[in-house]
N, C-alpha and C positions, 0 to 999 in steps of 0.2 A: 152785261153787268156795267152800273155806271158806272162812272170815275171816284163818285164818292164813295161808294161800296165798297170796291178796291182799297182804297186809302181807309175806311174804319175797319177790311179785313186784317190790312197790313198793322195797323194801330193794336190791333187785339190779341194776332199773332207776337207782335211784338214784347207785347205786356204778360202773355203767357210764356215766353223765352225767359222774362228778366224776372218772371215768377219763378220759375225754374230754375234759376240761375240764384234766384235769392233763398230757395229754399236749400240749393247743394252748399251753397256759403254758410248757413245758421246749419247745417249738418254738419258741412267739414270744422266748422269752426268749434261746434259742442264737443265733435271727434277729438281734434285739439287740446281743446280745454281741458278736458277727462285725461288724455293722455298725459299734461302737465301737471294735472294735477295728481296722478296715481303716481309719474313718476320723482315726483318732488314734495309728496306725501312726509309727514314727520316720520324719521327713521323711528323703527323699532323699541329700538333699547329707551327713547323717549317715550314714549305707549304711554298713558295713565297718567302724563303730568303736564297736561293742557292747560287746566284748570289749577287757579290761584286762589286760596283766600284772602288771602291779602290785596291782590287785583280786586278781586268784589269787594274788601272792605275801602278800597281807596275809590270805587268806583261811585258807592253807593254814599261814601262822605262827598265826593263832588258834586252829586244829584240834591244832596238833602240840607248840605251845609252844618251839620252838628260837631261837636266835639267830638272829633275822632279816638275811639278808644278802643281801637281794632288793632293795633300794630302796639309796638313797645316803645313809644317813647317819649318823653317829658314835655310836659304844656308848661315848664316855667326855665327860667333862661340858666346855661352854664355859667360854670364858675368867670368870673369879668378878666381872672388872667388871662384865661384858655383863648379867651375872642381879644383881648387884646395884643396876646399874641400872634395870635393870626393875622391880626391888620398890623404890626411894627414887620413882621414878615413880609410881607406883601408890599408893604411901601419903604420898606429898608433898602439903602445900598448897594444889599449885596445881590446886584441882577444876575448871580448864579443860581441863587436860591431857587429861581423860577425856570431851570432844566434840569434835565432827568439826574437821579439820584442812583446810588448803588442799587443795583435789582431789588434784590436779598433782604433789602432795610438800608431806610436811611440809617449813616453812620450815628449823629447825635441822638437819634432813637434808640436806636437797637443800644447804643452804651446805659442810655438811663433806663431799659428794661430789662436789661441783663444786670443791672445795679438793686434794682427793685424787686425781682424772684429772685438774685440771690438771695438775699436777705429775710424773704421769705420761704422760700423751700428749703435754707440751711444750707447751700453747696453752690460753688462758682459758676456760674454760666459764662458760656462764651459768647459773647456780640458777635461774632464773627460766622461761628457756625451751631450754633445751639438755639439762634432764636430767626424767624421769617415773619417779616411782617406784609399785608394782604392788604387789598380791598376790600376791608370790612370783613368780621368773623366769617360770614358766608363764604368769602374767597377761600377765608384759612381753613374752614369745611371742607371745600370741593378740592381744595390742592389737596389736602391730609386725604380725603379717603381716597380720590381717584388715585392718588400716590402707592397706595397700598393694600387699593382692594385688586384682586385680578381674577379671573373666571373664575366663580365655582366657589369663593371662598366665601364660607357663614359670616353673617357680620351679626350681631346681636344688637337690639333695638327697645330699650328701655320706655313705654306704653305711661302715658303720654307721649309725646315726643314733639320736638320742632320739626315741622313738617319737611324742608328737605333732605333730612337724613335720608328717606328710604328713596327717595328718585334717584340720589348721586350717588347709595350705593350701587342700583340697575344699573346705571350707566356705566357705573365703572365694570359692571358684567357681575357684580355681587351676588350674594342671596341673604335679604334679609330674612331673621326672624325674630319672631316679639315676642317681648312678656312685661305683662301689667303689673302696674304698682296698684295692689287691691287694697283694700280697708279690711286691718288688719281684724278688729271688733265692731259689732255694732255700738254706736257711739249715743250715751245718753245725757241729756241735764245739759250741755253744752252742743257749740258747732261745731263740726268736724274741724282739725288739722290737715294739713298738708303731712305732718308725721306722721298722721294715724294711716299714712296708705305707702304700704312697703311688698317688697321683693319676697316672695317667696322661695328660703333659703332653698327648700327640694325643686321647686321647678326650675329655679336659676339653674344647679347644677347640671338640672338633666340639658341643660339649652347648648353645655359645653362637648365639644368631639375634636376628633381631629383635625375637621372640615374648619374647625371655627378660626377667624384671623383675628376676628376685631370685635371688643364691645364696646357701645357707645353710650359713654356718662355723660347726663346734665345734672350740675349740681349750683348753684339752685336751678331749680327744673322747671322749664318751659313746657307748658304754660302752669302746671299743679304748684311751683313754689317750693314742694319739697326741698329740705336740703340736706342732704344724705347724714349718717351720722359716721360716727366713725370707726361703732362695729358693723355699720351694711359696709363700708370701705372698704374695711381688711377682708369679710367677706370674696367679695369683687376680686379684691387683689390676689388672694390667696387662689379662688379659682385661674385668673390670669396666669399666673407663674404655673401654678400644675397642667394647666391646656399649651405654655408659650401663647400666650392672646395677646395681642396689645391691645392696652386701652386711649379710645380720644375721649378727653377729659372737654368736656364742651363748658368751661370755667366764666363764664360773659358776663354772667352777673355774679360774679367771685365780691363784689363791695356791697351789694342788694340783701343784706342778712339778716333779719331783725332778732334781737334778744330775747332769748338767751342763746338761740342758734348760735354754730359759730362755722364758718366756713372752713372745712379741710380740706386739702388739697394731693391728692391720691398719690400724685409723684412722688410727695417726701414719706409714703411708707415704706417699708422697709422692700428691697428689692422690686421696685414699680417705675426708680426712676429710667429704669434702663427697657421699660416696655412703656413709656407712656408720652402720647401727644397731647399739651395742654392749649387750648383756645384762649385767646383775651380780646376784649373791643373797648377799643379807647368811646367809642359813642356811646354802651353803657355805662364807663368807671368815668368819663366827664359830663354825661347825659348829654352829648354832641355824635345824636344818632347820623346827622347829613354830613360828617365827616369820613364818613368811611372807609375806617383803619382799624384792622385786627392785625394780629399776628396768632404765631403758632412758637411754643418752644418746645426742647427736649432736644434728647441726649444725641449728637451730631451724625451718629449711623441713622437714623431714622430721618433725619430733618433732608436729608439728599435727596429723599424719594419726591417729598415737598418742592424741593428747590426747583426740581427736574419739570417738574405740570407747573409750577409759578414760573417760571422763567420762558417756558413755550404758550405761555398763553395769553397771563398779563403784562409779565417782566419787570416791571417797578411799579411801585409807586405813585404818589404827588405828594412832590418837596413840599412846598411850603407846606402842607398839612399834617407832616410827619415832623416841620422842623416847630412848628407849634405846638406840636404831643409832647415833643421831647420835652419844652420848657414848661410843660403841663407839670410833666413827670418831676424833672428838676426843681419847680415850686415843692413838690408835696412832700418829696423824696426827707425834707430834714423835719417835714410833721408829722410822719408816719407812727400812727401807734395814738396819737393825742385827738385833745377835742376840735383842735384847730386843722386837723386834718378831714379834707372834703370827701375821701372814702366813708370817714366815722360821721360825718357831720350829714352827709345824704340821707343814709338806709333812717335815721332817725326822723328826721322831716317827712319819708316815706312811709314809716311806719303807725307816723299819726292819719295818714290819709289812707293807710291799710285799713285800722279801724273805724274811721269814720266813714268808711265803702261799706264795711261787711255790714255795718251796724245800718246803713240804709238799706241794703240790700233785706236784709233781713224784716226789718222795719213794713216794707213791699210784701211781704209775703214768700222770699227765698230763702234757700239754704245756703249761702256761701260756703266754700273750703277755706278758713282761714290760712292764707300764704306762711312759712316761714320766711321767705325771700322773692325775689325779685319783684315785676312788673305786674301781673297780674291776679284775676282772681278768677275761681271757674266758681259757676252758682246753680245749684239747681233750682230750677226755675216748674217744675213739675207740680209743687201744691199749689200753683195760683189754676184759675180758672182760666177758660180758653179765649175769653175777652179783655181779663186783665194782661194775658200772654202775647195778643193781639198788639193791644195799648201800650206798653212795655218795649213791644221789640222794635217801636219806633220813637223812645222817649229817650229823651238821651239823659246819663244815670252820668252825674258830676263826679270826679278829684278835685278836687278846690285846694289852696293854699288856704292858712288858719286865718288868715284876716277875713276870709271869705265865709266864714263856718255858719255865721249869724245869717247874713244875705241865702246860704243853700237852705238851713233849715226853716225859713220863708217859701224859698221853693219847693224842697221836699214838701212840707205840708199841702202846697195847691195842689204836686202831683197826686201826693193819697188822695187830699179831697177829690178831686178827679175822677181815681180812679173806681173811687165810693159809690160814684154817681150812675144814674141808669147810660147803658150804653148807648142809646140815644143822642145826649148831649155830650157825647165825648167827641173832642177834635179828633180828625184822623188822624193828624199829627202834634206833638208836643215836643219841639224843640226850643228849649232856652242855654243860652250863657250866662256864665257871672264872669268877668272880666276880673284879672288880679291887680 
């Protein structure tokens, strides 16, 4: 055998070694991988809550660039104290403002909120220990229920619903169960309400037992608008007190009410304050959602269970943005009740862009649910055709401020034109803005 022979045997042996050797590495390593990942797999009790819509709504406004109007919250600027506040804070003097604050709530918050539901719920709160304020509602959510959900306990779950109620009560080891707010009549000659779709007094009852800990109110209700009345209230209450339920009162858009509505608030009826956790978000009551401040109050046995999951998880706060609530609060606190108050002066300015949504929506070919309150609007969308349903779900459908109302009804018009036209010459996409 020559010497060349040799030396291509040795070459070929060789490459079938490091063939070998590359194929036990791409095995042990897939081995590996599997192993890490089965073992660092999402725990359990998270199962089902992978998937966000709101991830996909923020995903697919970055892809597409439209008026986002997937999430709750205001394309027109906060009140000019609230952000002026926040920058005399920030560039103020006092370089403590800018380290950590009381866990629990800043001090000059927690007094001007505990000043502001006194006054409204009729009974003294305490700053001190009656009220927690959070990292945005959501915090004040997940502290309240993990607080006082524990294995096994029924939570009840009001149909619609904001979506993380049922994950945080799993987590907490809950069990939720649902019941829809159905339409009460078939509804003729007009659009439906958001009032027209209520609790069924027999099936609520049957929903209560021993098992049951907790029922979860939204009022006004995410996303249908509903805003309860206040014989579905005493309802609600009355079953609470004969089960011992407590109620979380998910209150966020407590200032979002349009008239003749009127916002009640569960805790001040008659024996509820001493079963009930109420929610607030300073980002809905000053339309400063990226501010990210709720709180939670009620009666100071209950607020411990809060205190206990806030203080091991978040633990405080951010100063400056709770010391510029406070002077939010402190403006409003001597307008409360008038015109010149920006609770009363909002739902109104919101209210003209309720109607001028449904009455587009409508206009297109849908059914809106006309809101009592808050942020949204649900529409069914069912008598259009499956090309206008097409065209549509990538049109982006305006809130305009009233200076804008002549400029949309230009655009409304091209989109019907549009949508008139054979499907042919329709753009795949139709995104416009009107700038305010």
């Amino acid at each position: 055998m020559s010497a060349a022979t040799k030396q291509i045997r040795q070459i070929l042996k060789g490459h079938r070694c490091l063939d070998i050797i590359g194929r036990t590495f791409v095995k042990s390593g897939a081995n590996m991988s599997s192993e890490i990942e089965k073992k660092f797999a999402l725990p359990r009790r998270f199962a089902g809550s992978e998937k966000s819509v709101w991830v996909e709504y923020i995903q697919l406004a970055s892809e597409y660039n439209p008026l986002n109007l997937g999430q709750g919250f205001p394309d027109f600027p906060p009140p000019k104290y609230a952000t002026d506040a926040l920058a005399k804070v920030a560039t103020g003097e006092n370089y403590m403002i800018h380290q950590y604050t009381r866990g629990f709530g800043h001090p000059r918050l927690v007094a001007a909120l505990a000043k502001l539901y006194s006054q409204l719920i009729g009974r003294e709160i305490n700053p001190q220990t009656e009220i927690v304020t959070t990292l945005g509602a959501y915090e004040a959510l997940y502290s309240t229920i993990t607080g006082h959900v524990d294995d096994g306990d029924e939570v009840i779950i009001i149909e619609p619903f904001f979506d993380c109620y049922e994950p945080m009560v799993k987590y907490a080891g809950g069990v939720p169960r649902f019941i829809p707010l159905r339409l009460k009549s078939e509804v003729k000659g007009r659009l439906p309400s958001s009032g027209d779709y209520v609790l069924d007094p027999n099936e609520l009852e049957s929903m209560f037992n021993t098992k049951t800990k907790i029922i979860i109110l939204n009022t006004p209700n995410n996303p249908l608008g509903k805003v309860f009345t206040e014989k579905e209230l005493v309802h609600i209450a009355d079953l609470c007190k004969k089960w011992n339920v407590l109620c979380i009162s998910d209150e966020v858009y407590e200032w979002l009410v349009f008239k003749p509505n009127k916002h009640i608030r569960i805790a001040t009826l008659p024996g509820m304050w001493e079963r009930t956790l109420t929610i607030g978000s300073a980002g809905k009551t000053f339309s400063l959602t990226g501010w990210k401040l709720g709180w939670v109050y009620g009666p100071a046995n209950l607020m411990v269970n809060i205190q206990m999951i806030h203080q091991n998880s978040v633990y405080t706060g951010v100063t400056p943005i709770q010391e510029a609530a406070a002077i939010g609060f402190e403006t409003e606190l001597p307008r409360l009740g008038t015109d010149e108050c920006y609770f009363i002066s909002m739902p109104k300015e919101l209210e003209k862009k309720r109607d001028y949504t449904v009455k587009f929506l409508s206009d297109v070919g849908m059914v809106p649910i006309v809101p009592e309150g808050g942020y949204f609007i649900i529409a069914d969308w069912s008598p259009l055709d499956s090309a206008q349903v097409a065209y549509l779900s990538v049109a982006v459908i305006m809130t305009v401020n009233n200076s804008n109302f002549d400029k949309s009804d230009e655009l409304q018009a091209e989109i019907l034109d549009d949508i008139n036209k054979p499907r042919s010459n329709k753009r795949k996409k139709h995104v416009k803005t009107i700038k305010s």
